[in-house]
C-alpha positions as CSV (number, residue, x, y, z in Angstrom):
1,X,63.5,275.2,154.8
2,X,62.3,271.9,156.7
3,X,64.9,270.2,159.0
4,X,66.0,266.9,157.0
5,X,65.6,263.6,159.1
6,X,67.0,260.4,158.4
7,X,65.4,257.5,160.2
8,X,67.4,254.6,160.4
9,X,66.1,251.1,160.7
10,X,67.3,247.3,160.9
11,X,70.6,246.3,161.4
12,X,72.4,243.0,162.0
13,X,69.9,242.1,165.2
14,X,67.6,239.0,165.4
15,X,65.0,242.1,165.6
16,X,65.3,243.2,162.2
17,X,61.9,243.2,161.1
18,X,60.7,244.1,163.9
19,X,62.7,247.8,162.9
20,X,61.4,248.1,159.9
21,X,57.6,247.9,160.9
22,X,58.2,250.1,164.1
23,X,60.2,252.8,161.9
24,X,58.2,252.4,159.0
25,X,54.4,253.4,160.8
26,X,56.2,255.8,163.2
27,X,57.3,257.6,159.2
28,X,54.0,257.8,158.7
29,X,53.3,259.6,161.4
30,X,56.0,262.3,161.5
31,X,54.5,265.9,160.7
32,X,55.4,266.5,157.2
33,X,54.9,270.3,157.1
34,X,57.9,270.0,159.4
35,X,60.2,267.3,158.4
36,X,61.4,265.9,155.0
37,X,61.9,262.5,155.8
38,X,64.7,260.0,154.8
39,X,64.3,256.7,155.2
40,X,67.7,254.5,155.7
41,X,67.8,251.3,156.0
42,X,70.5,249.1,156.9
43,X,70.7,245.5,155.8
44,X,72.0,242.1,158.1
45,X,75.0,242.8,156.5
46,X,75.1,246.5,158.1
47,X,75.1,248.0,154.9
48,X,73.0,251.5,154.6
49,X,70.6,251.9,151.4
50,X,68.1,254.9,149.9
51,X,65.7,255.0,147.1
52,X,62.1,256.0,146.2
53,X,61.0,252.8,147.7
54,X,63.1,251.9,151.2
55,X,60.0,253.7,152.6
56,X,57.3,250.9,151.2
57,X,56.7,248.6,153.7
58,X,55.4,245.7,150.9
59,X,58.6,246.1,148.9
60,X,60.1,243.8,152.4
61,X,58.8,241.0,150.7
62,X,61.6,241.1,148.2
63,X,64.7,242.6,149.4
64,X,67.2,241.5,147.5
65,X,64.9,243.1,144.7
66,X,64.8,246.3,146.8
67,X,68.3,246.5,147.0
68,X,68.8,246.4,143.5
69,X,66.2,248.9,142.7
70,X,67.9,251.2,145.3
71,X,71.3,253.1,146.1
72,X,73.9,251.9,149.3
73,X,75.1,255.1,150.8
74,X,77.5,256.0,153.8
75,X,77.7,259.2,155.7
76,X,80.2,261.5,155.1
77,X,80.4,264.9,156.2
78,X,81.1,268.1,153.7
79,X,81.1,271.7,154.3
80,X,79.9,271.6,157.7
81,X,76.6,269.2,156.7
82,X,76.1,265.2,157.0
83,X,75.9,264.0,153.8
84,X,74.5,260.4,152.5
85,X,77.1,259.4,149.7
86,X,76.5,256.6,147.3
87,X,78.5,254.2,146.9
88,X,79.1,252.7,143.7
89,X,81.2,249.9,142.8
90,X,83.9,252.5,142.1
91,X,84.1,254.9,144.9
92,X,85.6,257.1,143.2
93,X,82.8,257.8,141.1
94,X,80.4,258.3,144.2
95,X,77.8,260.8,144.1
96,X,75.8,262.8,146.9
97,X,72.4,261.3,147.5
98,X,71.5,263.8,150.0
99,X,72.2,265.0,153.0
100,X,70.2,265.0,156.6
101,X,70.2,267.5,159.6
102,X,69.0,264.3,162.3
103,X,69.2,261.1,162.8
104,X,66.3,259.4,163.8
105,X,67.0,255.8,165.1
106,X,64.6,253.0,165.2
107,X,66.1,250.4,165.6
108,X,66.3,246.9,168.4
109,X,68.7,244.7,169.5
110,X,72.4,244.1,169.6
111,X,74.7,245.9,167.2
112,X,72.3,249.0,166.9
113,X,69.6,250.1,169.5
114,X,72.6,249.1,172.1
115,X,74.7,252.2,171.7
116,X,76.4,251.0,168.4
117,X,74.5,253.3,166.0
118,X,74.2,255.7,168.7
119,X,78.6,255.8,168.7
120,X,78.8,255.6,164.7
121,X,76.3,258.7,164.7
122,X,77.9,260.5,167.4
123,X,81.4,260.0,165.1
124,X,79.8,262.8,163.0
125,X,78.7,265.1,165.3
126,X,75.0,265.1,164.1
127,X,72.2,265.4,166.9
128,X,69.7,261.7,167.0
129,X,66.7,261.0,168.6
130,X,67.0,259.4,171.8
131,X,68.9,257.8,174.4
132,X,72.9,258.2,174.1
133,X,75.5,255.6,173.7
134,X,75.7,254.9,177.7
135,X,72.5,255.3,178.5
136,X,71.8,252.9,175.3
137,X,74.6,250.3,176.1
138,X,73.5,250.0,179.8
139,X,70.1,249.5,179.2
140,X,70.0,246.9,176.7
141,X,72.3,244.8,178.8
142,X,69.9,243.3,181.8
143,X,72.8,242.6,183.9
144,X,74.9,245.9,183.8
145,X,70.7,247.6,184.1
146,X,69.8,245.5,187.1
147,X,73.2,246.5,189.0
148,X,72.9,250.2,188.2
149,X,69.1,250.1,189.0
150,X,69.8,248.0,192.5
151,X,72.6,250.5,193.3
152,X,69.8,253.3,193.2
153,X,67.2,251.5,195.7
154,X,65.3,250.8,192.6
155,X,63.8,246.6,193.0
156,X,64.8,244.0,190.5
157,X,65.1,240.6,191.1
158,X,68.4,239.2,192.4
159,X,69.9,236.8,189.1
160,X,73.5,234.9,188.4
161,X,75.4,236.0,185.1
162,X,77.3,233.2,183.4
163,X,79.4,233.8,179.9
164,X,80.0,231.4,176.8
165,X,83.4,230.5,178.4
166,X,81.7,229.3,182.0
167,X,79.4,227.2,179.8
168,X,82.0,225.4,177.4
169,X,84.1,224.9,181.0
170,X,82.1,223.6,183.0
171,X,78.3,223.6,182.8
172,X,77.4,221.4,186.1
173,X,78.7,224.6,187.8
174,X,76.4,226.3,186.6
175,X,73.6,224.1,186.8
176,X,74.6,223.7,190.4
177,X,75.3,227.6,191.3
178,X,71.8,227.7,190.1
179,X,70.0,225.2,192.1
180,X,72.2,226.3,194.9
181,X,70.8,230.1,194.9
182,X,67.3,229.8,193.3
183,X,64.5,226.9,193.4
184,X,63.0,225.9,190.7
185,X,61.3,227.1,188.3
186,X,64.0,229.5,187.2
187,X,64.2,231.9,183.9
188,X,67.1,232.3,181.6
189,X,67.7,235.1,179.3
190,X,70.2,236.3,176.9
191,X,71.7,238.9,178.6
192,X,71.4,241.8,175.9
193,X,68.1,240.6,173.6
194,X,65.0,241.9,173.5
195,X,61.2,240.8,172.2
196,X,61.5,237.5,174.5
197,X,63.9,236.0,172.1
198,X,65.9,233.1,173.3
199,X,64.0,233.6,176.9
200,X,62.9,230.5,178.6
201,X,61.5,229.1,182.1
202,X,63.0,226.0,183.6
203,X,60.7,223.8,185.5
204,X,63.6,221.0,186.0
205,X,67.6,220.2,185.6
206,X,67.1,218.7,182.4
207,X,64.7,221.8,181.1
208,X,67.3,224.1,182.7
209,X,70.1,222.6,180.5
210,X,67.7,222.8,177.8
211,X,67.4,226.9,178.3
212,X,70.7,227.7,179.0
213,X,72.4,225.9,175.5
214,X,69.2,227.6,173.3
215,X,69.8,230.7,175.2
216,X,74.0,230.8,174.2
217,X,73.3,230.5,170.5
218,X,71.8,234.2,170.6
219,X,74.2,235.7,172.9
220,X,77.9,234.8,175.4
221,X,76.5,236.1,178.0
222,X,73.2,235.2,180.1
223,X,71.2,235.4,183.2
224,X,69.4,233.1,185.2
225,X,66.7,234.3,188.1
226,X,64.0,233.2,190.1
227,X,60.3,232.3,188.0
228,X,57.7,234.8,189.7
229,X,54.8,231.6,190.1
230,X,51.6,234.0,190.4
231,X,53.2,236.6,187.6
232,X,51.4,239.4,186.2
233,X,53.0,241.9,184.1
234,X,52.5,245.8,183.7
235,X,54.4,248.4,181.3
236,X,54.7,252.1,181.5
237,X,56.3,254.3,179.4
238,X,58.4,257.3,180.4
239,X,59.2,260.9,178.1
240,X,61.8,263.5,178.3
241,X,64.9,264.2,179.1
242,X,67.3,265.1,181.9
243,X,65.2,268.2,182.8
244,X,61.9,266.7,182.7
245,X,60.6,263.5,182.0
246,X,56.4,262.1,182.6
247,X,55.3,258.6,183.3
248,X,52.5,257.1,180.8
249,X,49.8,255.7,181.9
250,X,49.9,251.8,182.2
251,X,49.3,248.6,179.9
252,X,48.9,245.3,180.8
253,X,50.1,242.8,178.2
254,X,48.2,240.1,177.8
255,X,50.3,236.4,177.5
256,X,49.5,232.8,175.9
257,X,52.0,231.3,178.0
258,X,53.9,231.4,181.0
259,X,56.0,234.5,180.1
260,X,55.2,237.1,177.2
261,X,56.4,235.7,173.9
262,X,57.5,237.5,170.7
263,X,54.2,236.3,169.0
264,X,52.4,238.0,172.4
265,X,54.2,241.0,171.8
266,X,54.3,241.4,167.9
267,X,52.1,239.0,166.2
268,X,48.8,237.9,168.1
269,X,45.9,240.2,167.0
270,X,47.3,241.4,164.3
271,X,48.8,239.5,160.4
272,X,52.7,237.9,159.9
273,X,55.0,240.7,158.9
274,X,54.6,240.9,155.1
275,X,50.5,240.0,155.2
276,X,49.7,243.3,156.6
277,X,50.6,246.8,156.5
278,X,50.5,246.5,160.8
279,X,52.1,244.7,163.3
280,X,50.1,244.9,165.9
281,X,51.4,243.9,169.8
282,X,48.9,241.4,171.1
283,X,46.0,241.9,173.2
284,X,46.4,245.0,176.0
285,X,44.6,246.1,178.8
286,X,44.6,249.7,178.8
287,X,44.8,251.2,181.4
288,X,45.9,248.7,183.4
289,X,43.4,247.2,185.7
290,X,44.9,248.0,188.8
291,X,45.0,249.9,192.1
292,X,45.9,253.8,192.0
293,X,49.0,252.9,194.6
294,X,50.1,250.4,192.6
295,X,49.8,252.7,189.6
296,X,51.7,255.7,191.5
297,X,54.3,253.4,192.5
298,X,55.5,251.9,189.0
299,X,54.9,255.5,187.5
300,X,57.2,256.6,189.9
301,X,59.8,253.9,189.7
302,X,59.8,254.5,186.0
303,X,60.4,258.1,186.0
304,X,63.3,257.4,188.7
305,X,64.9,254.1,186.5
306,X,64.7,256.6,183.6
307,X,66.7,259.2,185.3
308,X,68.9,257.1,187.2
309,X,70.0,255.2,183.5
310,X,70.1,258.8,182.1
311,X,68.1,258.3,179.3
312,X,66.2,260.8,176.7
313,X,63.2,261.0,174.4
314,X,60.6,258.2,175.1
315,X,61.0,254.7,176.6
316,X,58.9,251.8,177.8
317,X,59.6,250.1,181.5
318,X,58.6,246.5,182.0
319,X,57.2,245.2,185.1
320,X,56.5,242.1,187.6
321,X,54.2,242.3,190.1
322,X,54.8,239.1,192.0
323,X,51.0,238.2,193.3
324,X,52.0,236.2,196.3
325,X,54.0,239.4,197.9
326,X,52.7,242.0,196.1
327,X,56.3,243.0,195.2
328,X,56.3,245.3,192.4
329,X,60.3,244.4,190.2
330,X,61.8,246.7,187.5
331,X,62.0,243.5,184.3
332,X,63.5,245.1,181.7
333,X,64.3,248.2,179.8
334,X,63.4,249.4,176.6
335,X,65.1,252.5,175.1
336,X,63.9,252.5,172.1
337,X,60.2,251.0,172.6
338,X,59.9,248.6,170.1
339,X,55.9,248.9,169.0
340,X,53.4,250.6,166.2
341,X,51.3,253.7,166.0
342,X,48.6,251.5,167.0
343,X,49.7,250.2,170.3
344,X,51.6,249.8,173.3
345,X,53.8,252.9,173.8
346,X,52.1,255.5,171.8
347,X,48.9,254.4,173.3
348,X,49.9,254.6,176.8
349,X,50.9,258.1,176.2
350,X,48.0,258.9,175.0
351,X,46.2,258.6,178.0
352,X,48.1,261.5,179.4
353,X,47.4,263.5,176.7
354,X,49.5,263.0,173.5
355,X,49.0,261.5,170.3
356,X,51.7,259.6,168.5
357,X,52.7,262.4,166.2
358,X,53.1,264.9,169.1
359,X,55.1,261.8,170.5
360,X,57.7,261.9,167.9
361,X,57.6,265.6,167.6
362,X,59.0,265.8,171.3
363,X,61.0,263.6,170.7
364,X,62.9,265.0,167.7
């Protein structure tokens, strides 16, 4: 009998879609002789749905028809299994859908890929792919990551946290703390986003005011560091577990701006989500045209961040090299890497030897 796997994907996160195309080509590549598949998605709302055609990446164009045309379900658990149970306008009347034996999640942002689903699935006891709810929570917040990772002689760039309540207090505090500990230009970042969303550079007062009000409408809490001027900006991906985990070889993204956008990372060499059946990440070097002790040294700080955060199964590691000093900073973590079959994280491991379906195989 195969093992039953229910991938779950999107989720009330400003990353939505970019779930459903990342879990939706990593289905495609799962070993079928192996694995009967389950596709589960969850709506903004957080609501969980099945059918013949959650799976079908051009029925996204309509989901409020795809809804309709399929069942909302909710785990449950029954004679020792995890069961997906439909619910109907009268619960009473629910029926089994089916059940699974893992959970698979693919899934970005706040209110899933940050331990959320992680702690709902762990509520019933059923093994997932991946990272678990600390390691999850820890590295999708870049201010509790940079701590742990400074803690462990691991570099990241020194940065000020404000909240939503600093800000509605008194925001020429925090434009002064700012000019006080940095010079300009500075970045700003929601604190626990991901895909460059709400991420901006500030050249100026007025463009730093600018940043910091755009970056509290996606979340309460942000950071502000230091601009690296002469930037450039590798990636390398890490898989395993607490026993044993291998660096990837490494990428170097390639950006249209000053800092890697969204449309950098998800959009540029490749169609809009809904005009293609790919979304493809931008324009890559790979492997990365640098030295071999550069290379050796970011493979081995992404090995020791991915230990030191505790995390399992396969995530990416983004990094700045500041060209002026030829410091090499931990940027940001990505536990579950949020890509396609065709690029970034699957690729990079390929270099070293695996293909993305003996990717996802580890990592089940």
């Amino acid at each position: 009998m195969k093992i039953k796997i229910g991938v779950f994907f999107g989720g009330n996160s400003v990353e939505h879609e970019v779930s459903i195309i990342t879990a939706l080509q990593a289905i495609e590549n799962i070993d079928r002789n192996k694995y009967d598949i389950i596709p589960i998605y969850i709506t903004k709302e957080n609501k969980m749905y099945c059918g013949n055609f959650i799976g079908d990446i051009t029925q996204y164009k309509n989901i409020e028809n795809l809804l309709h045309i399929s069942s909302q379900v909710t785990l449950a658990q029954r004679d020792n299994k995890v069961i997906l149970l439909k619910c109907n306008k009268k619960f009473y009347e629910s029926s089994v859908y089916d059940y699974i034996d893992i959970a698979f999640p693919i899934v970005h942002g706040t209110n899933v890929e940050d331990g959320t689903l992680q702690g709902y699935l762990k509520m019933f006891n059923i093994p997932y792919v991946g990272s678990d709810v600390i390691s999850s929570a820890c590295g999708m917040d870049k201010y509790v990551c940079k701590c742990l990772l400074k803690d462990n002689d691991i570099p990241v760039l020194d940065c000020k946290c404000f909240t939503l309540k600093d800000y509605n207090e008194n925001l020429e505090n925090i434009i002064n703390t700012v000019e006080k500990e940095f010079p300009y230009p500075v970045i700003v970042k929601p604190v626990n986003l991901g895909s460059s969303v709400g991420i901006q550079i500030a050249k100026n007062q007025e463009e730093l005011n600018d940043a910091i009000e755009d970056a509290f409408t996606y979340s309460k809490k942000i950071l502000i560091e230091k601009a690296i001027k002469n930037l450039r900006e590798i990636n390398c991906s890490v898989v395993g577990d607490y026993e044993f985990a291998e660096a990837s070889e490494c990428e170097e993204p390639i950006k249209t701006d000053e800092i890697l956008s969204f449309n950098d990372k998800y959009i540029s060499g490749g169609k809009k989500f809904g005009g293609n059946k790919s979304m493809n990440a931008g324009v890559l070097k790979l492997p990365a045209d640098i030295s071999l002790d550069v290379k050796q040294t970011i493979q081995e700080l992404s090995v020791k961040t991915f230990k030191v955060l505790g995390c399992s199964g396969v995530i990416r590691i983004d990094f700045m090299i500041d060209q002026d000093t030829n410091l090499i900073y931990v940027n940001e973590v990505n536990t579950i890497p949020g890509c396609t079959s065709h690029s970034r994280y699957p690729s990079m491991l390929k270099q070293i030897g695996y293909n993305f379906e003996d990717v996802i195989d580890k990592w089940i």
